[in-house]
FINU-718856 format. One record per atom (N, C-alpha, C): x, y, z. Coordinates in pm, whole numbers. Atoms other than C-alpha are relative to their C-alpha. Last residue first. Example, Ala and Ser with C-alpha at 12.3 -4.5 7.8 and 13.67 -1.06 7.14 Angstrom:
<sites>
> xx / yy / zz
> -82 / -119 / -6
> 1367 / -106 / 714
> -77 / 109 / 73
> 89 / -119 / 0
> 1230 / -450 / 780
> 90 / 120 / 0
</sites>
This chain:
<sites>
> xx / yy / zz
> -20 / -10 / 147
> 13519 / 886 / 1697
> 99 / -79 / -91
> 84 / 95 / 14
> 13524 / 762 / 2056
> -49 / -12 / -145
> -33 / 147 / 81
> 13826 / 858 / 2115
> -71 / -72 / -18
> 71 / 81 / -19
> 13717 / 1252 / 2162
> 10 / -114 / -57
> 91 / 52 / 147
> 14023 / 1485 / 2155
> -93 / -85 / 87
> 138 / -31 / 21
> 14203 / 1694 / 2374
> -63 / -62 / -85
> 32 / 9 / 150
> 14567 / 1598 / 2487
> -173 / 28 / 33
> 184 / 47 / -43
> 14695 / 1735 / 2814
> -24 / -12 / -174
> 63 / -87 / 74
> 15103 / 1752 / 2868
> -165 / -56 / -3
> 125 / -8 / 16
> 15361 / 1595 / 3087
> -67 / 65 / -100
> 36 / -32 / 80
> 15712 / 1722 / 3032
> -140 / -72 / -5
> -29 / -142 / 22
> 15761 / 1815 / 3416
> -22 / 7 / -148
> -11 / -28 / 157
> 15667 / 1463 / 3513
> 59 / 105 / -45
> 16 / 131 / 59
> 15573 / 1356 / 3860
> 94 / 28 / -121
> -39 / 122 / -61
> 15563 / 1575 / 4121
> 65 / -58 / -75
> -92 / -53 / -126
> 15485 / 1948 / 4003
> 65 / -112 / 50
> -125 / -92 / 41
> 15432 / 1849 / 3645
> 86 / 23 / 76
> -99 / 78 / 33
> 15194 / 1570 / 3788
> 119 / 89 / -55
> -86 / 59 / -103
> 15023 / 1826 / 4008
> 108 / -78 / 2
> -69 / -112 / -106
> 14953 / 2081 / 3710
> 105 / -96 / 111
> -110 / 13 / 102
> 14820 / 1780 / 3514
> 109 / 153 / 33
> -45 / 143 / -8
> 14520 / 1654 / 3760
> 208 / 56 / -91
> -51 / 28 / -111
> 14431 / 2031 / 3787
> 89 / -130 / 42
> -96 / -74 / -18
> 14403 / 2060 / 3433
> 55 / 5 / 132
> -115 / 27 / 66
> 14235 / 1771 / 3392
> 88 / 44 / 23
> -21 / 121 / -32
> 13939 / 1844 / 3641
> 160 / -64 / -30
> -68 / -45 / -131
> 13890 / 2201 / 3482
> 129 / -141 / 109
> -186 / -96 / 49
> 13906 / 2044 / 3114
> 52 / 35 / 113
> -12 / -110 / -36
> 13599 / 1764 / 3295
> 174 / 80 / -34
> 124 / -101 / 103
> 13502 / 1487 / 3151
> 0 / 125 / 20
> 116 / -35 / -93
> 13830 / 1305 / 3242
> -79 / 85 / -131
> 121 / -35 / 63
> 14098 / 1073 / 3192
> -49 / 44 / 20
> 125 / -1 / -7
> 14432 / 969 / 3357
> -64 / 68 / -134
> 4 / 11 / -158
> 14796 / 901 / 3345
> -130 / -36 / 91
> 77 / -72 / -11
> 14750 / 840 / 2932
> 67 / -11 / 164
> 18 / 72 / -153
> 14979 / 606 / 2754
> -37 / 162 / 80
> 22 / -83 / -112
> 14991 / 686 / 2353
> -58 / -51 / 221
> 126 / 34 / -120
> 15104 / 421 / 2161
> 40 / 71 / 73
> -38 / 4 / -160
> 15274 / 585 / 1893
> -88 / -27 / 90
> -15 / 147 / -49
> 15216 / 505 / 1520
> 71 / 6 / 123
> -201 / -14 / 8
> 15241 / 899 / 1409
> 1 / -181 / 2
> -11 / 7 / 86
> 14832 / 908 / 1391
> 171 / 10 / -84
> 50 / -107 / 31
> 14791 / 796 / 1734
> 69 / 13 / -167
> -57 / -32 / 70
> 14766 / 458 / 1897
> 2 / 114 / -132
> 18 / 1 / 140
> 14510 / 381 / 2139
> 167 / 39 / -58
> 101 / -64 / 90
> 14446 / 518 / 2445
> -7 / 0 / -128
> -59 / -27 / 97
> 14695 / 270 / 2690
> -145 / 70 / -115
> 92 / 76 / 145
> 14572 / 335 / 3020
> 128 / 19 / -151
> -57 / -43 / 95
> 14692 / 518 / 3379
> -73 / -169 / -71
> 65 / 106 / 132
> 14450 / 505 / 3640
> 69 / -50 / -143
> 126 / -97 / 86
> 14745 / 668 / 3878
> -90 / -120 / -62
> 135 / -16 / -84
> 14807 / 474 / 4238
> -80 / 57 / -169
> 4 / -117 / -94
> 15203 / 495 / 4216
> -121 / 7 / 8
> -70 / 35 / -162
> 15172 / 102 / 4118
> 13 / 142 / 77
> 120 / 60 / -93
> 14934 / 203 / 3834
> 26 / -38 / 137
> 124 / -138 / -71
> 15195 / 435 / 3683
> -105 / -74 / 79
> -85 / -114 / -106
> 15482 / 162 / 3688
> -122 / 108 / 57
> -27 / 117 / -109
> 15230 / -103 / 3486
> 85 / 103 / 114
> 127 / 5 / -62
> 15135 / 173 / 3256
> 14 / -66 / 126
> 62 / -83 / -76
> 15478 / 225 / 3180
> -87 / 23 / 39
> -59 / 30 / -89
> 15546 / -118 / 3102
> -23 / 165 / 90
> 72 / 79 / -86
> 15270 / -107 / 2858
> 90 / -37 / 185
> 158 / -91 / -66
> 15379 / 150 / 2689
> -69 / -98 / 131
> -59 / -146 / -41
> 15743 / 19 / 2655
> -88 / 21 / 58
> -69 / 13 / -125
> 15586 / -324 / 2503
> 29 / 71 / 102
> 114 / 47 / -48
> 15400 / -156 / 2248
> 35 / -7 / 127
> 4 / 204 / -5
> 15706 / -40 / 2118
> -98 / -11 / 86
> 23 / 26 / 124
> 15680 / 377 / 1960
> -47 / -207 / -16
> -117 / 135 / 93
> 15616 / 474 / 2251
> -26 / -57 / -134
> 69 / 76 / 144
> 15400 / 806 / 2334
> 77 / -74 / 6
> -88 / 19 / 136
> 15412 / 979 / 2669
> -59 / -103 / -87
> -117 / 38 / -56
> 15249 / 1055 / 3016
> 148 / -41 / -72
> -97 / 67 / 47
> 14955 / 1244 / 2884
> 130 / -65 / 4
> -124 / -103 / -24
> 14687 / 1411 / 3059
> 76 / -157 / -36
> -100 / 129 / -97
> 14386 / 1293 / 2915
> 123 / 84 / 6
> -119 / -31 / -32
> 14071 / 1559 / 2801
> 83 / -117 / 86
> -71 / -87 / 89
> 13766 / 1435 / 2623
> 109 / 8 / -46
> -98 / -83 / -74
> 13603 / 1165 / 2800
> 110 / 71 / -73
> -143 / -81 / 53
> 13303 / 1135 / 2665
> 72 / 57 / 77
> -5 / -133 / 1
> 12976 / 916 / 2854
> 137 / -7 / -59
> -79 / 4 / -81
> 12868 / 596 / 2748
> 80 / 137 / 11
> -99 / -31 / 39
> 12525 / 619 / 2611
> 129 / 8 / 68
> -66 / -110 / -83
> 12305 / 412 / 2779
> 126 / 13 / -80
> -127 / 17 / 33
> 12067 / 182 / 2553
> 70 / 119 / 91
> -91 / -135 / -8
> 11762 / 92 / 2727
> 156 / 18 / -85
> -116 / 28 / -11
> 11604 / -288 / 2616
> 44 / 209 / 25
> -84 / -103 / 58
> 11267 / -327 / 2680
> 141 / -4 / 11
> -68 / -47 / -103
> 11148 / -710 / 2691
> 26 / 211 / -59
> -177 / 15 / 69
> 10911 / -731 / 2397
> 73 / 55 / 127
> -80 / -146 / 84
> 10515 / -724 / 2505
> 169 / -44 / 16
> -86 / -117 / -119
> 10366 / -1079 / 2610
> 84 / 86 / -109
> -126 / -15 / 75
> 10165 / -1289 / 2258
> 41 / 140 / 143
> -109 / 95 / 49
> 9951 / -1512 / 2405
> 107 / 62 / -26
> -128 / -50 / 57
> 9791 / -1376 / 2700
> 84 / -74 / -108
> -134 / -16 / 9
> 9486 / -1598 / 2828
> 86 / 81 / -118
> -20 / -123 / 74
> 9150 / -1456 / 2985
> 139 / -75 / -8
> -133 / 44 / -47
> 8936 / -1798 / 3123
> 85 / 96 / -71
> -84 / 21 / 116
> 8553 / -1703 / 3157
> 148 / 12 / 12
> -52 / 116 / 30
> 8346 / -1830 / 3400
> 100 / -7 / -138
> -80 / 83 / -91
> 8316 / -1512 / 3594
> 55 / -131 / -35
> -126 / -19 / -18
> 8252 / -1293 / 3284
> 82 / -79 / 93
> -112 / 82 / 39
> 8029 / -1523 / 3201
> 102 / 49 / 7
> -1 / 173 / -25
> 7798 / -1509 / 3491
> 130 / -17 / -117
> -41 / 10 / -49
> 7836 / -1118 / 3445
> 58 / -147 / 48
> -103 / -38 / 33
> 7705 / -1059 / 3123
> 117 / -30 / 145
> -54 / 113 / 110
> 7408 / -1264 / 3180
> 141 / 5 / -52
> -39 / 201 / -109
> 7336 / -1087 / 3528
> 60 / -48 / -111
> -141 / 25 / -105
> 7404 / -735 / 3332
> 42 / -154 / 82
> -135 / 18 / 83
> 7195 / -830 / 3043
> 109 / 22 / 89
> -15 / 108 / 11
> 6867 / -898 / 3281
> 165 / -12 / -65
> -50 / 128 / -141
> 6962 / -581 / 3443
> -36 / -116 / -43
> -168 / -13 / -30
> 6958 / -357 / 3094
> 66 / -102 / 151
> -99 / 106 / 135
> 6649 / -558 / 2966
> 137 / 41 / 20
> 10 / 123 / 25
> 6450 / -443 / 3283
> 93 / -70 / -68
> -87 / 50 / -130
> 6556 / -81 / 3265
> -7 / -165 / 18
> -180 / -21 / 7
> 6474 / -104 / 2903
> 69 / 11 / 131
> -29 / 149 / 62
> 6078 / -212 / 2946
> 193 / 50 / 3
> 9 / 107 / -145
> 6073 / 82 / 3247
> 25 / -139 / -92
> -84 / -13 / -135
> 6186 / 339 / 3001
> -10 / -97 / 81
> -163 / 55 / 28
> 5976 / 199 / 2689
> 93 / 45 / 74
> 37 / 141 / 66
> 5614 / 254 / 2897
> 165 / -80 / -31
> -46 / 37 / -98
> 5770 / 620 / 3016
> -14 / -186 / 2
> -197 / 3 / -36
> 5831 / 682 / 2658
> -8 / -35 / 131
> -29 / 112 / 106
> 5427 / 581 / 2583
> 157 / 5 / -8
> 61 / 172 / -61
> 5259 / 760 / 2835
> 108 / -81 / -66
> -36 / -11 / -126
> 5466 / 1115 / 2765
> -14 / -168 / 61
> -160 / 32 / -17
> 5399 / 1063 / 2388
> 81 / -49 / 115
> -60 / 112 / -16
> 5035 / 1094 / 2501
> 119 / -118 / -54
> 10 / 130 / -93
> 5042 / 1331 / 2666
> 0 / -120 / 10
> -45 / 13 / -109
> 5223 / 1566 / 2418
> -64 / -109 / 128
> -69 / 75 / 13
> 4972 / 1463 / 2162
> 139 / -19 / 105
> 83 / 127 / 15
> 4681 / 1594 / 2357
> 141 / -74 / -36
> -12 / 70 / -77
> 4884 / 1909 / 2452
> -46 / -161 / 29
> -74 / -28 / -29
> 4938 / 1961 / 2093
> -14 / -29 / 118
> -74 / 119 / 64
> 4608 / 1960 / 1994
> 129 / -85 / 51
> 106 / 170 / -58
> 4491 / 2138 / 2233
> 52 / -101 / -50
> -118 / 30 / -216
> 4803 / 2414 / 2169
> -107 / -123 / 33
> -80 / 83 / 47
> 4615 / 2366 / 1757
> 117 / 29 / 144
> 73 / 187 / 67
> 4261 / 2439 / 1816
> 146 / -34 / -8
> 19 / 38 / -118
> 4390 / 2792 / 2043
> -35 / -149 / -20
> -138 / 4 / -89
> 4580 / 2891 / 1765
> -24 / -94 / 132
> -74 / 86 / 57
> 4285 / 2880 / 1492
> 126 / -56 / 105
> 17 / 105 / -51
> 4085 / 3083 / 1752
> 77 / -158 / -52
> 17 / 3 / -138
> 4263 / 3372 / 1740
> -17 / -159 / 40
> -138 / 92 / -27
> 4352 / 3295 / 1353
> 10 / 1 / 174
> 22 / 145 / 10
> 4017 / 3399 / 1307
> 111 / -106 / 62
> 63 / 18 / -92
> 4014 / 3757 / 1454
> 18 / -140 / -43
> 124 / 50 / 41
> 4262 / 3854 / 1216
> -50 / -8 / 99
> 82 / 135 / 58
> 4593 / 3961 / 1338
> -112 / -7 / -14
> 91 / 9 / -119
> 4739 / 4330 / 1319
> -68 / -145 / -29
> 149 / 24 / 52
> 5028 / 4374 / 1160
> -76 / -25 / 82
> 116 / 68 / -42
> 5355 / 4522 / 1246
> -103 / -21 / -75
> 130 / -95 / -23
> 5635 / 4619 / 1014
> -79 / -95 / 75
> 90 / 109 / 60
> 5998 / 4452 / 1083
> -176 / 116 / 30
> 90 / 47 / -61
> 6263 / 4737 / 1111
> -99 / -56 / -70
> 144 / 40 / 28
> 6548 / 4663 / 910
> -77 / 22 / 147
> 96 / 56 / -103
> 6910 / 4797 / 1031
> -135 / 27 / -61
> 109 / -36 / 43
> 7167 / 4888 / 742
> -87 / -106 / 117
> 91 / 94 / 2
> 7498 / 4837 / 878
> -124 / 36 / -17
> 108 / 4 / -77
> 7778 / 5076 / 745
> -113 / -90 / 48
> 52 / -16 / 24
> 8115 / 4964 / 590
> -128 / -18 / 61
> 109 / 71 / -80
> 8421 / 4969 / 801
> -172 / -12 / -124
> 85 / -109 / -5
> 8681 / 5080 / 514
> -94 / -49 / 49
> 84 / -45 / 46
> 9008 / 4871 / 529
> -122 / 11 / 56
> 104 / 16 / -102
> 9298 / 4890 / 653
> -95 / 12 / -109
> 106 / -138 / 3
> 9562 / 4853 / 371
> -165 / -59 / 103
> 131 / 45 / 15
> 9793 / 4534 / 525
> -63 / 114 / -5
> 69 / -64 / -114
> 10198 / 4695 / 562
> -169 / -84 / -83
> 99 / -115 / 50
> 10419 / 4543 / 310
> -87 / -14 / 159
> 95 / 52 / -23
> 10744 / 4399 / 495
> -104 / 118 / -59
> 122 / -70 / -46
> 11062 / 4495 / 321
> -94 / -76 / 44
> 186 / 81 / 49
> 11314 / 4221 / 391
> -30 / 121 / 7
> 114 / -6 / -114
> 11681 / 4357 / 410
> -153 / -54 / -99
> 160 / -105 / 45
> 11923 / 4185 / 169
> -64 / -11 / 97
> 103 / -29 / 28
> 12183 / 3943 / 333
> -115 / 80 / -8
> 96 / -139 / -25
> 12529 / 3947 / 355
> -145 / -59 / -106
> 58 / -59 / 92
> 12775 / 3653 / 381
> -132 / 120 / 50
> 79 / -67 / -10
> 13007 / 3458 / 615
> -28 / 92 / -123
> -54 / -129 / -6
> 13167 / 3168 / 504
> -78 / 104 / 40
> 116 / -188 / -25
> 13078 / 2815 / 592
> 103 / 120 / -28
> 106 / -22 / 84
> 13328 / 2517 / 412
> -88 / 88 / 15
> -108 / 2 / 121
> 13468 / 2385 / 714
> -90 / 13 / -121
> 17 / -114 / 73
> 13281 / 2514 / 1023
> 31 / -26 / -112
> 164 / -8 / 27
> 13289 / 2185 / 1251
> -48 / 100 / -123
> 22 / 39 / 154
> 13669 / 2255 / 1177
> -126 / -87 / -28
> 67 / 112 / -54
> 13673 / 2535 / 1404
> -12 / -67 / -108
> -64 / 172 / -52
> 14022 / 2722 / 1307
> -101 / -111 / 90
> 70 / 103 / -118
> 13874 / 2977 / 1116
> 11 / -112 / 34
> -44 / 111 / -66
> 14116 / 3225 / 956
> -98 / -71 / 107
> 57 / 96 / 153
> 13984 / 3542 / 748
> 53 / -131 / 62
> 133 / 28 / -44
> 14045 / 3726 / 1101
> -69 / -88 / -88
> 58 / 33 / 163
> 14377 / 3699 / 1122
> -127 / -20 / -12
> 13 / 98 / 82
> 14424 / 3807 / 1540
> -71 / 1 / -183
> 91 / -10 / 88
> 14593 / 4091 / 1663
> -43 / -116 / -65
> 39 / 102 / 112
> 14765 / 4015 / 1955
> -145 / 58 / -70
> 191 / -66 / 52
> 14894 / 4294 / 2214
> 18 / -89 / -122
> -14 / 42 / 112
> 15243 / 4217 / 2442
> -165 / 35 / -80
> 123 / 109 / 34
> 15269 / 4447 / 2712
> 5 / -57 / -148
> -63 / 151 / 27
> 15524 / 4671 / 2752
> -23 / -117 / -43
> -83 / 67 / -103
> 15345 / 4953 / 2873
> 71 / -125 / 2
> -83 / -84 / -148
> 15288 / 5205 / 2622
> 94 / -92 / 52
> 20 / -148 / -38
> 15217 / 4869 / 2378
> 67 / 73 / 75
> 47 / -75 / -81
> 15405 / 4590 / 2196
> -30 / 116 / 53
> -72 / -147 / -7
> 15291 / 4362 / 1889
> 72 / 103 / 188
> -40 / -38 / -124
> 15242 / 4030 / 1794
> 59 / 163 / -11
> -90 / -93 / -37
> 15039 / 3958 / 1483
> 30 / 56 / 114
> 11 / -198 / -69
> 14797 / 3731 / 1366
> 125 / 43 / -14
> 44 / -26 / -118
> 14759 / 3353 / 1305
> -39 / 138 / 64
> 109 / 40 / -51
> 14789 / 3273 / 940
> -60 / -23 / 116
> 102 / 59 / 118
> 15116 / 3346 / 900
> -104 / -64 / 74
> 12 / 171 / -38
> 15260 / 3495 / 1290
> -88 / -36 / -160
> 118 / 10 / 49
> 15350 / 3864 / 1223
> 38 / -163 / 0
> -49 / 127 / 51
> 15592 / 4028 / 1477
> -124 / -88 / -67
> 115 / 138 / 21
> 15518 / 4376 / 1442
> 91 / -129 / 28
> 56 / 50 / 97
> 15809 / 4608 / 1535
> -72 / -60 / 2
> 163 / -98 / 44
> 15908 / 4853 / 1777
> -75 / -68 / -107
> -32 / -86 / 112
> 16266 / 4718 / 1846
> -78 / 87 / -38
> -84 / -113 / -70
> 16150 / 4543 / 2176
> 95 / 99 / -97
> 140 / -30 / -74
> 15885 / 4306 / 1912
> 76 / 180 / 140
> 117 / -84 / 56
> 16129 / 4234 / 1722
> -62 / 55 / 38
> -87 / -102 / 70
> 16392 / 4106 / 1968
> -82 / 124 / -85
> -19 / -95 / -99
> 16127 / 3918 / 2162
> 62 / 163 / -87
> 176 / -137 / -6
> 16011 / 3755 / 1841
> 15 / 67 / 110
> 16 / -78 / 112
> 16372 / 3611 / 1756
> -109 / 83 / 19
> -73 / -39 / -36
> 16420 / 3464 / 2116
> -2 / 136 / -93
> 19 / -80 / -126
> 16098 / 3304 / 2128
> 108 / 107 / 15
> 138 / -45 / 48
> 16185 / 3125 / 1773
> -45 / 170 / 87
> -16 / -53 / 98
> 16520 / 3049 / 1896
> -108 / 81 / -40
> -53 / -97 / -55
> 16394 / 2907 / 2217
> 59 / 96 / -81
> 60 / -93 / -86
> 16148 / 2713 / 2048
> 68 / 94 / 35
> 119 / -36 / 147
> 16358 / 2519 / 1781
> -84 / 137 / 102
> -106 / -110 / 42
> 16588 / 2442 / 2111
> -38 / 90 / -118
> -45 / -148 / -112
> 16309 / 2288 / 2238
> 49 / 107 / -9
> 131 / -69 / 30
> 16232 / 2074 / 1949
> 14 / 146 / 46
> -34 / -56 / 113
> 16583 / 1968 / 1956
> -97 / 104 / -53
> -21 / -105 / -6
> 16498 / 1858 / 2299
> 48 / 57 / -114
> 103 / -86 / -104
> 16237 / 1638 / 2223
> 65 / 155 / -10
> 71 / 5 / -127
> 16427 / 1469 / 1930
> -32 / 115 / 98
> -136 / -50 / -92
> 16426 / 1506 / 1621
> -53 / -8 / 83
> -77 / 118 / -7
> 16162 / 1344 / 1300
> 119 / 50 / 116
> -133 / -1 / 107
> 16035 / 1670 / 1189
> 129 / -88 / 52
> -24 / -48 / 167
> 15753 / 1612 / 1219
> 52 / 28 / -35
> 107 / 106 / 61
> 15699 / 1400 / 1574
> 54 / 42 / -163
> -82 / 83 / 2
> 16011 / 1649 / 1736
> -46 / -140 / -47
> -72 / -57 / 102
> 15767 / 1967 / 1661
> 141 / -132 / -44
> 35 / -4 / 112
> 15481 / 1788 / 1814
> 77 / 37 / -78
> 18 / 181 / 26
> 15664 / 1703 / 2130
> -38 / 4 / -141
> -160 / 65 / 11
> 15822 / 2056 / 2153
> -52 / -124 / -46
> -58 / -61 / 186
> 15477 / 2209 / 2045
> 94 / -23 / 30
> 130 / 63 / 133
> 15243 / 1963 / 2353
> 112 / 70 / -151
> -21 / 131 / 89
> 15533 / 1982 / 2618
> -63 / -40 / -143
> 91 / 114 / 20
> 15349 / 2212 / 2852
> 35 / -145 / -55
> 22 / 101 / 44
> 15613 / 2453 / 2927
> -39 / -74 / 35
> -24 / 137 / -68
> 15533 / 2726 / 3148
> -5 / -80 / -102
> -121 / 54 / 23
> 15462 / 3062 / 2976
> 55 / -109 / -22
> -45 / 92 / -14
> 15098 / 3190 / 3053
> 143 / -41 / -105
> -34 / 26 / -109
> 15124 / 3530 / 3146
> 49 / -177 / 18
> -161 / -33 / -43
> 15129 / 3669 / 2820
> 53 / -79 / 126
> -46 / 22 / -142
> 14781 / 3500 / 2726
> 144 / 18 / 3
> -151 / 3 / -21
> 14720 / 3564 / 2306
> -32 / -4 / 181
> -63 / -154 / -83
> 14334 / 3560 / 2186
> 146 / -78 / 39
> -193 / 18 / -86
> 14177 / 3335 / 1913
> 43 / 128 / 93
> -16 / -143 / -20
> 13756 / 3286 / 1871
> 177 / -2 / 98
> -101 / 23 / -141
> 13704 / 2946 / 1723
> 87 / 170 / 45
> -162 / 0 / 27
> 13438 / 2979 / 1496
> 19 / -14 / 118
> -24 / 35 / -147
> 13028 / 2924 / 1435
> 176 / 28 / -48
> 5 / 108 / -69
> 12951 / 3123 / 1121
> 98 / -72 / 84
> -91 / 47 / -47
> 12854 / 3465 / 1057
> 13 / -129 / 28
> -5 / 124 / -93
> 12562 / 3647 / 897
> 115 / -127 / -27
> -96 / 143 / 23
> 12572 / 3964 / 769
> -53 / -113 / 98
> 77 / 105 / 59
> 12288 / 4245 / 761
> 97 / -132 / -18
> -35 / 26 / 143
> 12518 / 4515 / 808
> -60 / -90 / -36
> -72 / -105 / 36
> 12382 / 4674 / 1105
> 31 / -8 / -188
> 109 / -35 / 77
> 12204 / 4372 / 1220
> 21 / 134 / -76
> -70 / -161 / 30
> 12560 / 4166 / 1223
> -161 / 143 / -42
> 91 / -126 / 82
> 12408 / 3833 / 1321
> 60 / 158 / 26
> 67 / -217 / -53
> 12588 / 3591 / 1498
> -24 / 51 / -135
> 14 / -88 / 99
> 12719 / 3193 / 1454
> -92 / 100 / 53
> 77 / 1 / 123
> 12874 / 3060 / 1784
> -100 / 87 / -73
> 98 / -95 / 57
> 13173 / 3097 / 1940
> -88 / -20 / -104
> 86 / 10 / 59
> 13416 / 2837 / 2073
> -73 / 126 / 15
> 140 / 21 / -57
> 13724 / 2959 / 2231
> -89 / 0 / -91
> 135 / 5 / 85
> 14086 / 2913 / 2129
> -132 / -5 / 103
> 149 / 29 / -48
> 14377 / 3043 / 2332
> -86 / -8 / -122
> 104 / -27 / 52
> 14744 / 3098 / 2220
> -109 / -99 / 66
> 92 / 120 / 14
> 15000 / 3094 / 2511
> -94 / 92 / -114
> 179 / 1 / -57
> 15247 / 3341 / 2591
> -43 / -131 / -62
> 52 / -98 / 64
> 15666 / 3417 / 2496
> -127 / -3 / 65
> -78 / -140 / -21
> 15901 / 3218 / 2752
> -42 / 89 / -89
> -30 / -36 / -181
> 15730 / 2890 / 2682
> 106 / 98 / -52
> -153 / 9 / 35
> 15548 / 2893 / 2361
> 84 / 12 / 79
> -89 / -68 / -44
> 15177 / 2757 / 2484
> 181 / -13 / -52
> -125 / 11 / 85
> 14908 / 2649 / 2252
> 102 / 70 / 97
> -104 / -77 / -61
> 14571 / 2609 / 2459
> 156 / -74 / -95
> 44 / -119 / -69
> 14237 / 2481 / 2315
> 80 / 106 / 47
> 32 / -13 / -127
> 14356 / 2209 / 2081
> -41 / 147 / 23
> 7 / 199 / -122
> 14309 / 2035 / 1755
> 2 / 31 / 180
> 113 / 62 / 102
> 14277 / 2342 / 1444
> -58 / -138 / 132
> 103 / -61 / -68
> 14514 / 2526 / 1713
> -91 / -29 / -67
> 69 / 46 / -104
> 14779 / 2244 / 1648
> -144 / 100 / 72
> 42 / 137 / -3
> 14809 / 2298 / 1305
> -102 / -23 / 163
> 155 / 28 / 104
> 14849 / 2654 / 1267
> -79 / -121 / 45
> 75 / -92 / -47
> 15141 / 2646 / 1568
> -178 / -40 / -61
> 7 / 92 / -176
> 15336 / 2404 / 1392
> -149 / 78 / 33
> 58 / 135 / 40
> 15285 / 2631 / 1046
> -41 / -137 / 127
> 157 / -10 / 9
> 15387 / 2914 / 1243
> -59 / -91 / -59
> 106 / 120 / -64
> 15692 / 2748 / 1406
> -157 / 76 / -26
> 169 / -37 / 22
> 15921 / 2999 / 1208
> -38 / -102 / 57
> 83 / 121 / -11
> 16328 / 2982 / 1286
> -147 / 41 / 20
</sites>
């Protein structure tokens, strides 16, 4: 039994894929890099690694495996334990176990499981359509310095003045202070007429400012703010019904033990999904969905999407 196709799917949609009693696949965002070595450039992905430790059924690839191929939960299960049972075997033989389009399980010295991930595989689907490629180095030309060229400094030749122009100089500073004085008379003359004409215009300007009546016709446009409503990502999941009714009765039960529980729509199977809670926070969630496993639920699980799209 293969659940790599399963598998494929759901790591295109969530963050954590766990096979209980083998590990968990992990996605992490990564974005696009520069190879300066080789001149490549990379775009944004979902960077996959393997977790041995985590185990614990979640619920999310039994539930999904009993959505598509029409069986129920535990049939799914039993799909799993097969699966898990087959890649142990392999794997304690000395062999690869190769996941299509995910990687390859292998183990080392010490037992350990070791994931190679497919690397031609990018499961962000912000990315769809980028590939990485190589780009030609730039030469840069260098600017030829160029050649200071010398400054040629003029000296000015003296002369010696006339005797005439002595006195020519001295007829035209007379001059000159003559008209200087009486420029001097004749701007202080239009200074004192313009202080005058600037305080008659202030009284005249002032009388009507007081009798004058200032009305507003057209007032500025209320503002209006828009507040985005914040994204709540991650919901821990209490189950899907297929009857409206159902969902709603389990909401009604979960609200009496205290949870927020909601109906989130209806998902692309035609199951109204019924949520326990909501949050903006993966840490937040995960804690919320740990406790209900331990109390509440045991097939619980955490969906990831944004329902506001």
């Amino acid at each position: 039994m293969q659940l790599d196709h399963y598998i494929t799917d759901l790591l295109y949609r969530y963050e954590c894929i766990i096979i209980p009693g083998l590990g968990a696949f992990l996605t992490q965002n990564q974005s696009a890099g520069i190879d300066a070595a080789t001149h490549s450039f990379f775009p944004p992905t979902k960077r996959l690694s393997f977790n041995q430790q985590l185990q614990t059924n979640d619920g999310l690839l039994a539930n999904y495996i009993s959505v598509i191929d029409k069986c129920s939960y535990e049939a799914g299960l039993e799909k799993i334990r097969t699966f898990t049972k087959n890649a142990k075997q392999e794997l304690h033989l000395g062999n690869t176990f190769p996941l299509k389009n995910i990687g390859s399980l292998s183990l080392n010295k010490q037992g350990a499981i070791v994931f190679e991930p497919e690397s031609s595989i990018n499961f962000l689907t912000d990315s769809f359509g980028l590939s990485s490629f190589i780009s030609p180095e730039i030469s840069r030309i260098q600017p030829k310095s160029s050649t200071e060229k010398p400054v040629i400094l003029f000296t000015p030749e003296k002369r010696v003045a006339l005797p005439f122009t002595k006195y020519a100089a001295i007829g035209l500073l007379a001059l000159g202070l003559s008209g200087f004085g009486g420029m001097y008379y004749f701007s202080s003359q239009v200074h004192t007429h313009n202080i005058a004409e600037k305080q008659k215009a202030s009284s005249i300007l002032e009388n009507q400012m007081q009798q004058a009546t200032f009305v507003l016709d057209n007032a500025l446009p209320s503002l209006v703010v828009s507040v985005k409503k914040p994204v709540v990502n991650f919901h821990v999941i209490a189950g899907a019904f297929r009857e409206e009714n159902n969902a709603l009765s389990r909401i009604e039960e979960l609200k009496v033990k205290g949870f927020p529980a909601r109906n989130i729509g209806v998902n692309k199977f035609g199951l109204h999904q019924v949520v326990y809670s909501s949050h903006l926070e993966k840490n937040e969630a995960l804690t919320v969905l740990r406790n209900v496993k331990r109390t509440e639920n045991a097939d619980a699980w955490l969906l990831v999407e944004d329902l506001n799209k």
